[in-house]
PDB file of N, CA, C and O in Angstrom:
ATOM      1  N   UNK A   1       0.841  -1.182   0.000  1.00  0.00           N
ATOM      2  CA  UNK A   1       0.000   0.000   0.000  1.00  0.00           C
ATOM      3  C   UNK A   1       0.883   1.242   0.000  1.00  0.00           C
ATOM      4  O   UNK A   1       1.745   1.507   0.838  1.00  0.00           O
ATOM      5  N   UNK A   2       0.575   1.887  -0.953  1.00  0.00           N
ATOM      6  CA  UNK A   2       1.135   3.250  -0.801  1.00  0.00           C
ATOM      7  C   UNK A   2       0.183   4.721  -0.573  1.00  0.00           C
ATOM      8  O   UNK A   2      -0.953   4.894  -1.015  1.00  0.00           O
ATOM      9  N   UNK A   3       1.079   5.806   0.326  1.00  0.00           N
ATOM     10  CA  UNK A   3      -0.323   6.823   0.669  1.00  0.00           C
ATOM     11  C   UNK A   3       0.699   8.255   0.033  1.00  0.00           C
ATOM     12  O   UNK A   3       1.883   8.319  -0.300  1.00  0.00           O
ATOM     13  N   UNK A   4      -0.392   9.260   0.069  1.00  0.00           N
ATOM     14  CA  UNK A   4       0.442   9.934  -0.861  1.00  0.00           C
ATOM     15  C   UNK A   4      -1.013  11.666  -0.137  1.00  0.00           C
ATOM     16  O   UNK A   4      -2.235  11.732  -0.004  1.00  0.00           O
ATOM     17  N   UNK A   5      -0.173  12.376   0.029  1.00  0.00           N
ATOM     18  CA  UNK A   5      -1.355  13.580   0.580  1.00  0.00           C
ATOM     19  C   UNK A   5      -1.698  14.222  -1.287  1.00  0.00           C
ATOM     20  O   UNK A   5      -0.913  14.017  -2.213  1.00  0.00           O
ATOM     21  N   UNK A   6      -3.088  15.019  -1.424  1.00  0.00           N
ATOM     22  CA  UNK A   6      -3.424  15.829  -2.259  1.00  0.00           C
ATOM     23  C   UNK A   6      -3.859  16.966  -2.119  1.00  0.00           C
ATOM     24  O   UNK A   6      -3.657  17.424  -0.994  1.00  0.00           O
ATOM     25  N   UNK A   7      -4.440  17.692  -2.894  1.00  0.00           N
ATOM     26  CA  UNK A   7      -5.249  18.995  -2.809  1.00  0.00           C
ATOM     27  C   UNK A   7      -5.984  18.911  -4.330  1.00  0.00           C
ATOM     28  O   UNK A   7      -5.430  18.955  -5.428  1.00  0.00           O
ATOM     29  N   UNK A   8      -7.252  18.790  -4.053  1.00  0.00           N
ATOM     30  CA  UNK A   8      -7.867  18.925  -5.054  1.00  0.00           C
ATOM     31  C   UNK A   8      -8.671  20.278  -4.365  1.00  0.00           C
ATOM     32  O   UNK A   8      -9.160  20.428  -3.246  1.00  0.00           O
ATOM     33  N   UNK A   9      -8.575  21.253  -5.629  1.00  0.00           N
ATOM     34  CA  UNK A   9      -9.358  22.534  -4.951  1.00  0.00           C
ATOM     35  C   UNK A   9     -10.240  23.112  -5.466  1.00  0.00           C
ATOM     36  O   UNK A   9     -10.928  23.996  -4.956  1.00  0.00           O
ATOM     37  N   UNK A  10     -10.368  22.362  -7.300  1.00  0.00           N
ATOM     38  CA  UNK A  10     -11.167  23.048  -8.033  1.00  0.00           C
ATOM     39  C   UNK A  10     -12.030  21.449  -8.592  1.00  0.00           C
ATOM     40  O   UNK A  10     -11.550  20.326  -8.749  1.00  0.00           O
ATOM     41  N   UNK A  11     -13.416  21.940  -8.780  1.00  0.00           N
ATOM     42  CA  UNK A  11     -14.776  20.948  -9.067  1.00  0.00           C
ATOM     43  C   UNK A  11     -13.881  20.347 -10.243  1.00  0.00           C
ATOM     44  O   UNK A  11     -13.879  19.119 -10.157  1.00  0.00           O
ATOM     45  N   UNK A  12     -13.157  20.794 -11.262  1.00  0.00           N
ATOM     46  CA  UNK A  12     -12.632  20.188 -12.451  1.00  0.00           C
ATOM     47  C   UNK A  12     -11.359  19.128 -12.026  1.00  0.00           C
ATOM     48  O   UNK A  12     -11.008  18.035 -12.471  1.00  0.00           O
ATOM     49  N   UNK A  13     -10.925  19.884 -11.096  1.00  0.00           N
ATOM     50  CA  UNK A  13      -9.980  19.114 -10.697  1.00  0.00           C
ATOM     51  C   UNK A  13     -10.427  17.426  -9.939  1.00  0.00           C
ATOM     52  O   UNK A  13     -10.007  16.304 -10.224  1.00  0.00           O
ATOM     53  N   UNK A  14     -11.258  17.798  -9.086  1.00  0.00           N
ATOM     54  CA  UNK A  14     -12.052  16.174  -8.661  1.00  0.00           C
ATOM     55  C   UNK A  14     -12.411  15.727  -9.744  1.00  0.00           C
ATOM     56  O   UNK A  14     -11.807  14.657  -9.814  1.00  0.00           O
ATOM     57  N   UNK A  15     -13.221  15.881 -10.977  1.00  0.00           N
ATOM     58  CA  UNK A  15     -13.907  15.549 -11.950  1.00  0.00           C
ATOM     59  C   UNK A  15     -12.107  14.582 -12.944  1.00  0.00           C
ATOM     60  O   UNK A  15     -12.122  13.367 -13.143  1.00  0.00           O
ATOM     61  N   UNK A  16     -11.359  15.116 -13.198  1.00  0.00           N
ATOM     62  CA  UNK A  16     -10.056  15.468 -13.871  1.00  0.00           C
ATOM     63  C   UNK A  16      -9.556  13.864 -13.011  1.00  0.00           C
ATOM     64  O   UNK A  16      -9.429  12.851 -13.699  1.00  0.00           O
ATOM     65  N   UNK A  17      -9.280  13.811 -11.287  1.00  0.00           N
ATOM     66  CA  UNK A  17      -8.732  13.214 -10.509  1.00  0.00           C
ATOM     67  C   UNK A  17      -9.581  11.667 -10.995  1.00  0.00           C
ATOM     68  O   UNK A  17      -8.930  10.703 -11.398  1.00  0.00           O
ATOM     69  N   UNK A  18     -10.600  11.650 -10.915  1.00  0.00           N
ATOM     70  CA  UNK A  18     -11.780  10.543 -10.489  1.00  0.00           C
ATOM     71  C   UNK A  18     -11.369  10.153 -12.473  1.00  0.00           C
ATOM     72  O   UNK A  18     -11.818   9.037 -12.734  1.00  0.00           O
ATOM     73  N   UNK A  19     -10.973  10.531 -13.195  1.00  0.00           N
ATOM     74  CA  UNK A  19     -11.447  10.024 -14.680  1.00  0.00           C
ATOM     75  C   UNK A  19      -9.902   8.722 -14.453  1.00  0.00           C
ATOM     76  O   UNK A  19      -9.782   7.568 -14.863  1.00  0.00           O
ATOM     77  N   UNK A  20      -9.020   9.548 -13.686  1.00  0.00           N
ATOM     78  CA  UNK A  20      -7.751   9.069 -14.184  1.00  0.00           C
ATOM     79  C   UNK A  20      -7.411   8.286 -13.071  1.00  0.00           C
ATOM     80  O   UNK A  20      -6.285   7.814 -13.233  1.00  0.00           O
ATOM     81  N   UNK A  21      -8.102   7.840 -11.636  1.00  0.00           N
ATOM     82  CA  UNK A  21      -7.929   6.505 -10.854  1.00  0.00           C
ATOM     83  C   UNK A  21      -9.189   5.575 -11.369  1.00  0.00           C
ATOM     84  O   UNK A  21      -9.352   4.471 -10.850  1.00  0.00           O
ATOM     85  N   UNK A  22     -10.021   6.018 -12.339  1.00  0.00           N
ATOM     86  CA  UNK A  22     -10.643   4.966 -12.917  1.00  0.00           C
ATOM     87  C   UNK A  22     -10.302   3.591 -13.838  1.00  0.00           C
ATOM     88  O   UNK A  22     -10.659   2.414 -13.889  1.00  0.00           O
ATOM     89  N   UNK A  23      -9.319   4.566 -14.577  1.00  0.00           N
ATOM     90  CA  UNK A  23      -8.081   3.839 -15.296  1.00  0.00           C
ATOM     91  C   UNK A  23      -7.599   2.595 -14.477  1.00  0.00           C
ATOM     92  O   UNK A  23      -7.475   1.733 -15.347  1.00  0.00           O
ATOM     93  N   UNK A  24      -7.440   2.332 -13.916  1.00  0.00           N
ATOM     94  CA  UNK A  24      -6.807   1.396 -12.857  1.00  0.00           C
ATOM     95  C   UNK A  24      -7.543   0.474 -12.187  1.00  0.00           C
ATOM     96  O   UNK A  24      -8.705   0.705 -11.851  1.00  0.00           O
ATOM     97  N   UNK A  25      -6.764  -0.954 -11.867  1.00  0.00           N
ATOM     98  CA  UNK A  25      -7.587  -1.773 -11.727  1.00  0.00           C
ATOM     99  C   UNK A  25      -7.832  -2.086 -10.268  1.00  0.00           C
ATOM    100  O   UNK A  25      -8.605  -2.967  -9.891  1.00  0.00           O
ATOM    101  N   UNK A  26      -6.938  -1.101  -9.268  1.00  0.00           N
ATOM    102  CA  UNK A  26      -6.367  -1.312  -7.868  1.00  0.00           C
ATOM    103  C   UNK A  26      -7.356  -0.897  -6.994  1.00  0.00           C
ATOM    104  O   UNK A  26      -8.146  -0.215  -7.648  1.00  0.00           O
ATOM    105  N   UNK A  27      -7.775  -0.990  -5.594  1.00  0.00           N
ATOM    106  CA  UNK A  27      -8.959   0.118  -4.547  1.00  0.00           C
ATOM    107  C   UNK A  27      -7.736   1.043  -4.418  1.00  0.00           C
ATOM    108  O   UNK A  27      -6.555   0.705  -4.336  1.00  0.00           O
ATOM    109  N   UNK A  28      -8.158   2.034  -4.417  1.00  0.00           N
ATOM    110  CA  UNK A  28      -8.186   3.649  -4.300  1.00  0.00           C
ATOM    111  C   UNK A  28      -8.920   3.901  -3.238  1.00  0.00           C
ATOM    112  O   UNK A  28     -10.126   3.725  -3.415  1.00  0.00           O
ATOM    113  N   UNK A  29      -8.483   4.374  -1.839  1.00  0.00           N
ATOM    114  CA  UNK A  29      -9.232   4.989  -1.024  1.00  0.00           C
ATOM    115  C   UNK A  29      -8.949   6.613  -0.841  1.00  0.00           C
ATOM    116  O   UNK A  29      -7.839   7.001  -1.206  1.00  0.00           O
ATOM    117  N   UNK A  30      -9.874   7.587  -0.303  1.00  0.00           N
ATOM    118  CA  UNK A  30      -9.576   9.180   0.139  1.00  0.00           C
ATOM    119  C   UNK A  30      -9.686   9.237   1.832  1.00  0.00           C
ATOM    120  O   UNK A  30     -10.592   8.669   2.441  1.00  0.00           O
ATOM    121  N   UNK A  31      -8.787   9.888   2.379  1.00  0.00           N
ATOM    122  CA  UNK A  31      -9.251   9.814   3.965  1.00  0.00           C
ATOM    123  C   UNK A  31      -8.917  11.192   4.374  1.00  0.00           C
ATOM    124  O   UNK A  31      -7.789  11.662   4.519  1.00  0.00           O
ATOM    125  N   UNK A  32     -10.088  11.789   4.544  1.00  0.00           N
ATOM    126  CA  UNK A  32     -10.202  13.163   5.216  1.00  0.00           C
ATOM    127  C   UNK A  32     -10.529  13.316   6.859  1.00  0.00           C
ATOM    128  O   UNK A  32     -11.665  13.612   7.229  1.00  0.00           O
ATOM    129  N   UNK A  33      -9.409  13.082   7.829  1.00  0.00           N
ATOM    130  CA  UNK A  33      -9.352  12.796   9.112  1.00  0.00           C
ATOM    131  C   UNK A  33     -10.475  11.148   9.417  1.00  0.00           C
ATOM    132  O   UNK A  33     -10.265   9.998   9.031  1.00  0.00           O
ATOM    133  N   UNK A  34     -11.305  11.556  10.009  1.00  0.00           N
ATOM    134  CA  UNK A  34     -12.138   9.716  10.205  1.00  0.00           C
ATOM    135  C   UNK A  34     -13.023   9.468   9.259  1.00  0.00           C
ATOM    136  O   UNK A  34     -13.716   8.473   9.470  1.00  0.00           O
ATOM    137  N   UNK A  35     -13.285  10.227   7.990  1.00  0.00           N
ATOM    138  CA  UNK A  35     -14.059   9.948   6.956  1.00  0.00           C
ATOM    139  C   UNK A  35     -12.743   9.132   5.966  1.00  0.00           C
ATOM    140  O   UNK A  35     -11.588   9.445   5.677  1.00  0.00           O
ATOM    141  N   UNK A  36     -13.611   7.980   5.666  1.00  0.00           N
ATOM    142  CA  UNK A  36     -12.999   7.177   4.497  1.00  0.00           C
ATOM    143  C   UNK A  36     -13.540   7.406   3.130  1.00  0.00           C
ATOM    144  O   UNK A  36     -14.670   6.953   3.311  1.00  0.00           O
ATOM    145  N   UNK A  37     -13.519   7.862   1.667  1.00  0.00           N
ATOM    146  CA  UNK A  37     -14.331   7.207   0.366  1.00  0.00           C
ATOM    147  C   UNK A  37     -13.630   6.887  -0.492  1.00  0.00           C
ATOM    148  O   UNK A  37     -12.457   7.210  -0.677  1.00  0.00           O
ATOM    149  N   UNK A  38     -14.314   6.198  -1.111  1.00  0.00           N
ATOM    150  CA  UNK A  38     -13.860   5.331  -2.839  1.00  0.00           C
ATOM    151  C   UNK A  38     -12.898   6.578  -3.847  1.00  0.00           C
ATOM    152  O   UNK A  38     -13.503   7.057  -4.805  1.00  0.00           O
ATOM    153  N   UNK A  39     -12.006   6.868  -3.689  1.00  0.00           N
ATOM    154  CA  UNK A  39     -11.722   7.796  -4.869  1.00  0.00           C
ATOM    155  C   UNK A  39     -12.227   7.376  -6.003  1.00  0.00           C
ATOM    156  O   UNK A  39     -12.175   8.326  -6.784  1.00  0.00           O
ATOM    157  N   UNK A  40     -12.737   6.361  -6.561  1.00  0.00           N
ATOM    158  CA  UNK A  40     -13.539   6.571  -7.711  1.00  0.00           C
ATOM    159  C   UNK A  40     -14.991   7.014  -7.502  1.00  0.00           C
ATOM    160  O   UNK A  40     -15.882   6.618  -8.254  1.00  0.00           O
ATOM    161  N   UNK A  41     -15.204   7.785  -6.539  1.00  0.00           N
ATOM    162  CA  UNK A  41     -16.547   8.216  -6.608  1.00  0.00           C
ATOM    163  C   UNK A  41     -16.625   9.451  -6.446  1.00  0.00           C
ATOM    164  O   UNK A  41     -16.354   9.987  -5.371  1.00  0.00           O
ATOM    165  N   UNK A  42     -17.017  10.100  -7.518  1.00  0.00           N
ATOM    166  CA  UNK A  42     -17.112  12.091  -7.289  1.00  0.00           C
ATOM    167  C   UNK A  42     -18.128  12.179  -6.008  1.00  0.00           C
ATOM    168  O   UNK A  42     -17.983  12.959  -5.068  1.00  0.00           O
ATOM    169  N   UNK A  43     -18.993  11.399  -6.128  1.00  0.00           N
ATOM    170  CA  UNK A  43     -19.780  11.702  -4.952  1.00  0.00           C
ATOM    171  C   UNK A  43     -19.392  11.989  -3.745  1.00  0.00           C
ATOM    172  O   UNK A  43     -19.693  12.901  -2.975  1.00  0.00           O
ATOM    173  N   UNK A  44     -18.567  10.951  -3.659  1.00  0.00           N
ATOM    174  CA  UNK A  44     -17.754  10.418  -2.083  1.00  0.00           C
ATOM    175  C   UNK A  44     -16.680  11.423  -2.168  1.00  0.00           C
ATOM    176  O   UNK A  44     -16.276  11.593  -1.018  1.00  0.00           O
ATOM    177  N   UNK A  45     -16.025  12.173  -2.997  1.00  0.00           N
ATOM    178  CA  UNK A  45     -15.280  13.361  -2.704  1.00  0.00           C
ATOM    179  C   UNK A  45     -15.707  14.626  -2.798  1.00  0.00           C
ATOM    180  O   UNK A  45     -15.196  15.702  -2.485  1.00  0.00           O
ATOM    181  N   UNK A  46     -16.728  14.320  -3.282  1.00  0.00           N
ATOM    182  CA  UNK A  46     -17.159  15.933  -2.711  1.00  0.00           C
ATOM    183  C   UNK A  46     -17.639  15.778  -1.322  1.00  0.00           C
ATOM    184  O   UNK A  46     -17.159  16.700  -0.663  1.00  0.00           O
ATOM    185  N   UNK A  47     -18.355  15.038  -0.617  1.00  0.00           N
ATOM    186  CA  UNK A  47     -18.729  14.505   0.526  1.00  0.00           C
ATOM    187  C   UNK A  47     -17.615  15.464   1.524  1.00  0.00           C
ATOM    188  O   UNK A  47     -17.989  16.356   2.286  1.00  0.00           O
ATOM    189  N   UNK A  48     -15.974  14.980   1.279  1.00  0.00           N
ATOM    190  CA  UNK A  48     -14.989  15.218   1.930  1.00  0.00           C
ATOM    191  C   UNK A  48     -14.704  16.992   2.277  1.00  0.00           C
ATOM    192  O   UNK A  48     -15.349  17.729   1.531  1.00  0.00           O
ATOM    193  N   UNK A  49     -14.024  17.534   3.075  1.00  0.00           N
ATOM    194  CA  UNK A  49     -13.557  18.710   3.158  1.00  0.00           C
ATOM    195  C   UNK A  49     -12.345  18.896   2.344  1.00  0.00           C
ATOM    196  O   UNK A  49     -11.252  18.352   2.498  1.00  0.00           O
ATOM    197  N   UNK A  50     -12.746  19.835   1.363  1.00  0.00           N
ATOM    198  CA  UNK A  50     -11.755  19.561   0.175  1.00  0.00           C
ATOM    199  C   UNK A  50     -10.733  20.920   0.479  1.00  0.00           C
ATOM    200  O   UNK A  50      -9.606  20.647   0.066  1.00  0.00           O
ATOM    201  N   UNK A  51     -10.782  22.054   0.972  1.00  0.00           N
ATOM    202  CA  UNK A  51     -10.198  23.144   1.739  1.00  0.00           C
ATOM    203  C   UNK A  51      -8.668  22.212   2.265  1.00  0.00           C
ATOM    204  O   UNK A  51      -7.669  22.737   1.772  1.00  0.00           O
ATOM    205  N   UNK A  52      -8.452  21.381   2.855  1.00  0.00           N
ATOM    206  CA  UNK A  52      -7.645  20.783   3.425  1.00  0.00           C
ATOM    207  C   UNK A  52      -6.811  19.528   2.219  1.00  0.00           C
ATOM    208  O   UNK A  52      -7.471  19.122   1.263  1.00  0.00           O
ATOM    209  N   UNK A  53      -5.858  19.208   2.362  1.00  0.00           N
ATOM    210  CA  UNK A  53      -5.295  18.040   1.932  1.00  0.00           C
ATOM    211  C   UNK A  53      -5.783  16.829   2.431  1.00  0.00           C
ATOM    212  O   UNK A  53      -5.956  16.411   3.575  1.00  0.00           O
ATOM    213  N   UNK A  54      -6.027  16.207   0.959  1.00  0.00           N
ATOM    214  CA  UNK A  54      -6.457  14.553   1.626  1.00  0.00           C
ATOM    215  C   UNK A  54      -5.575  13.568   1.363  1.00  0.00           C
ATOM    216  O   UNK A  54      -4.891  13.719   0.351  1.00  0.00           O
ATOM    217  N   UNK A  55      -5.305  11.955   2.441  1.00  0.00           N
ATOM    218  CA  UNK A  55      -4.540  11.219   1.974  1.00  0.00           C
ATOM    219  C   UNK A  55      -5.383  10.519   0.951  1.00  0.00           C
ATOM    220  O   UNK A  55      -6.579  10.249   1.066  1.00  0.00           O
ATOM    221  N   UNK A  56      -4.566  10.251  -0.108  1.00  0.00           N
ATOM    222  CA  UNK A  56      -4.844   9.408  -0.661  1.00  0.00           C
ATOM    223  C   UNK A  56      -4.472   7.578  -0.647  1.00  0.00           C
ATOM    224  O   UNK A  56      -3.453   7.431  -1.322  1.00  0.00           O
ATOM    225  N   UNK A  57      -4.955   6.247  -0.123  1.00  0.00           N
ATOM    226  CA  UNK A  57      -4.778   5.088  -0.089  1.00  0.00           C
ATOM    227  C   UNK A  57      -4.477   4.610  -1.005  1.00  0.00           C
ATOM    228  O   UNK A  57      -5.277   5.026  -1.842  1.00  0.00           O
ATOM    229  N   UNK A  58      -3.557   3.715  -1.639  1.00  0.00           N
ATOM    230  CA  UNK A  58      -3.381   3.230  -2.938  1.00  0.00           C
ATOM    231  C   UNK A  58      -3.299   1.355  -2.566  1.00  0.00           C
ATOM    232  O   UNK A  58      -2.237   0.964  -2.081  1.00  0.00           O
ATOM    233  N   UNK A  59      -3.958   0.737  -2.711  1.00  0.00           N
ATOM    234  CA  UNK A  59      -3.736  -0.508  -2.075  1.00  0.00           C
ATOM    235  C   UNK A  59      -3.352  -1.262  -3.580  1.00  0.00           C
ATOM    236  O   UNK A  59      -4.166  -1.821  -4.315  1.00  0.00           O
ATOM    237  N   UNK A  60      -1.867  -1.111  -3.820  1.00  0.00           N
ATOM    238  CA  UNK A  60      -1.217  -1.887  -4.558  1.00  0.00           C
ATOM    239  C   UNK A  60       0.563  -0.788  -4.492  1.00  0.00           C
ATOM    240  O   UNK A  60       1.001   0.361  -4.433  1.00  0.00           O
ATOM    241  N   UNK A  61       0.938  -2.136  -4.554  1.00  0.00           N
ATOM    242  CA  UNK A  61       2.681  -1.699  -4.621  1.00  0.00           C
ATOM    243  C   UNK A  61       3.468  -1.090  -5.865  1.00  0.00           C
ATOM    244  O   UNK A  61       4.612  -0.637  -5.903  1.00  0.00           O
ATOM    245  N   UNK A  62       2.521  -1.215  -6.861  1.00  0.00           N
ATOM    246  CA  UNK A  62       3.050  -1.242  -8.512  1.00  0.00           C
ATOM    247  C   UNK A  62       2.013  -0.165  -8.936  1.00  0.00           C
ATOM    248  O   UNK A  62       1.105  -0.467  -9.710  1.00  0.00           O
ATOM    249  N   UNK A  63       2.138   1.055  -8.448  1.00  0.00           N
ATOM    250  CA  UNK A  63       1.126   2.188  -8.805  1.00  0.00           C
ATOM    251  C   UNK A  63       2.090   3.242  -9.072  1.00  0.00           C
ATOM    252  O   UNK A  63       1.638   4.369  -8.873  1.00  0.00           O
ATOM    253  N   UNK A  64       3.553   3.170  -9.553  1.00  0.00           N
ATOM    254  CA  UNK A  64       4.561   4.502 -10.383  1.00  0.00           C
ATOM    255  C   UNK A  64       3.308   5.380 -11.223  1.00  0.00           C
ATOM    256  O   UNK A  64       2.832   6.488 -10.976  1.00  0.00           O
ATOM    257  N   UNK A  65       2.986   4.358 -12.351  1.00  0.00           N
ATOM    258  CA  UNK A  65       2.275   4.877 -13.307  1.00  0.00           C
ATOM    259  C   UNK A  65       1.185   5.737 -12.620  1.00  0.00           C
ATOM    260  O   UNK A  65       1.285   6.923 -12.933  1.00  0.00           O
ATOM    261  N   UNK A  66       0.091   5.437 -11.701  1.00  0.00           N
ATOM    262  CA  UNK A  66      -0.956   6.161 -11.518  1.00  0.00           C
ATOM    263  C   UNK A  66      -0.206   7.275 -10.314  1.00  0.00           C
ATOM    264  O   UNK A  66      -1.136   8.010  -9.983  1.00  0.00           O
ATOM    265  N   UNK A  67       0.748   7.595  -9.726  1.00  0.00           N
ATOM    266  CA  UNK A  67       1.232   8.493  -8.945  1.00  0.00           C
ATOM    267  C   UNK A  67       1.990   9.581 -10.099  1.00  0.00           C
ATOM    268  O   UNK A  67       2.306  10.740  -9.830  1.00  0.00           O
ATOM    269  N   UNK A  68       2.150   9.043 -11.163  1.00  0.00           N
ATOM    270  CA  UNK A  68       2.746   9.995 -12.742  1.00  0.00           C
ATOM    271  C   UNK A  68       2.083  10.872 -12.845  1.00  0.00           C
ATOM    272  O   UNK A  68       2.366  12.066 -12.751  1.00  0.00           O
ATOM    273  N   UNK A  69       0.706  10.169 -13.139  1.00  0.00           N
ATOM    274  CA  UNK A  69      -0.559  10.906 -13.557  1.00  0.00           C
ATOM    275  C   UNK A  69      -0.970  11.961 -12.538  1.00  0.00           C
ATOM    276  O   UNK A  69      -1.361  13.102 -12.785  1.00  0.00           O
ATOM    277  N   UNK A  70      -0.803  11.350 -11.282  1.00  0.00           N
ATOM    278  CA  UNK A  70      -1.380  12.822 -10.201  1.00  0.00           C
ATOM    279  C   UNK A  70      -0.810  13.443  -9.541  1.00  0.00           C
ATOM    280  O   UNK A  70      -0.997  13.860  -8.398  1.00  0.00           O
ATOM    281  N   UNK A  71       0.037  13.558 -10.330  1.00  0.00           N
ATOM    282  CA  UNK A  71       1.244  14.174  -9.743  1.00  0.00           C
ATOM    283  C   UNK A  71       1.281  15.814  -9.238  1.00  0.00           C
ATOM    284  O   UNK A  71       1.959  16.380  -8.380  1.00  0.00           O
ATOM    285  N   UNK A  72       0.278  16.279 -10.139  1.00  0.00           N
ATOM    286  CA  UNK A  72      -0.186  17.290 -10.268  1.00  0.00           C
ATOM    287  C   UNK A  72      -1.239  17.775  -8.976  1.00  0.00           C
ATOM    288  O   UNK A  72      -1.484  18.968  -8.797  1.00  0.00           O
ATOM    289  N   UNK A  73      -1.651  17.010  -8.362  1.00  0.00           N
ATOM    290  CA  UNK A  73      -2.335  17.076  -7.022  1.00  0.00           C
ATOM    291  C   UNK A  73      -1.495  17.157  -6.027  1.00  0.00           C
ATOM    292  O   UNK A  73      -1.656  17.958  -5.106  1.00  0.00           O
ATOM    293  N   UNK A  74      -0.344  16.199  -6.115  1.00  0.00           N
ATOM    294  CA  UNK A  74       0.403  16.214  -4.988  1.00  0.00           C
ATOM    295  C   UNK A  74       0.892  16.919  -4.254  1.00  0.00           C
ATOM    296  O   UNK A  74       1.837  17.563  -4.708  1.00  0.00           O
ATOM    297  N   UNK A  75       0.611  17.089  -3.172  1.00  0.00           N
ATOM    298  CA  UNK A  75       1.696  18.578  -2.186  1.00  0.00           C
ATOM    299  C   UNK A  75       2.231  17.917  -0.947  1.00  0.00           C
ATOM    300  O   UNK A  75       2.921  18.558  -0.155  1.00  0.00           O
TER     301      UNK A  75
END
């Protein structure tokens, strides 16, 4: 498992985030202090307090490629 913090701050940007961990065949979790959701679900991240950095869960060891892609979130 690998975890990795983000900032998604703009509606395009969740929309943008959610197209490109869809791609992938791995669970993706978001954890905004004791709230857990599916990063493949816009729902479940907007749900979250997006003002703040969220971790992101990656439950697979072989995720270079999808940490490439969001790289652009990362802070």
């Amino acid at each position: 498992m690998k975890t990795v913090n983000i900032k998604l701050s703009l509606a395009e940007n969740v929309k943008k985030f959610v197209n490109i961990v869809n791609k992938y065949p791995y669970e993706i979790d978001l954890r905004s202090g004791r709230h857990v959701v599916d990063a493949k679900s816009i729902l479940g991240i907007f749900s979250l307090d997006l003002s703040k950095p969220i971790t992101v869960e990656i439950y697979s060891d072989d995720c270079n490629d999808l940490l490439e892609e969001i790289r652009e979130y990362i802070v």
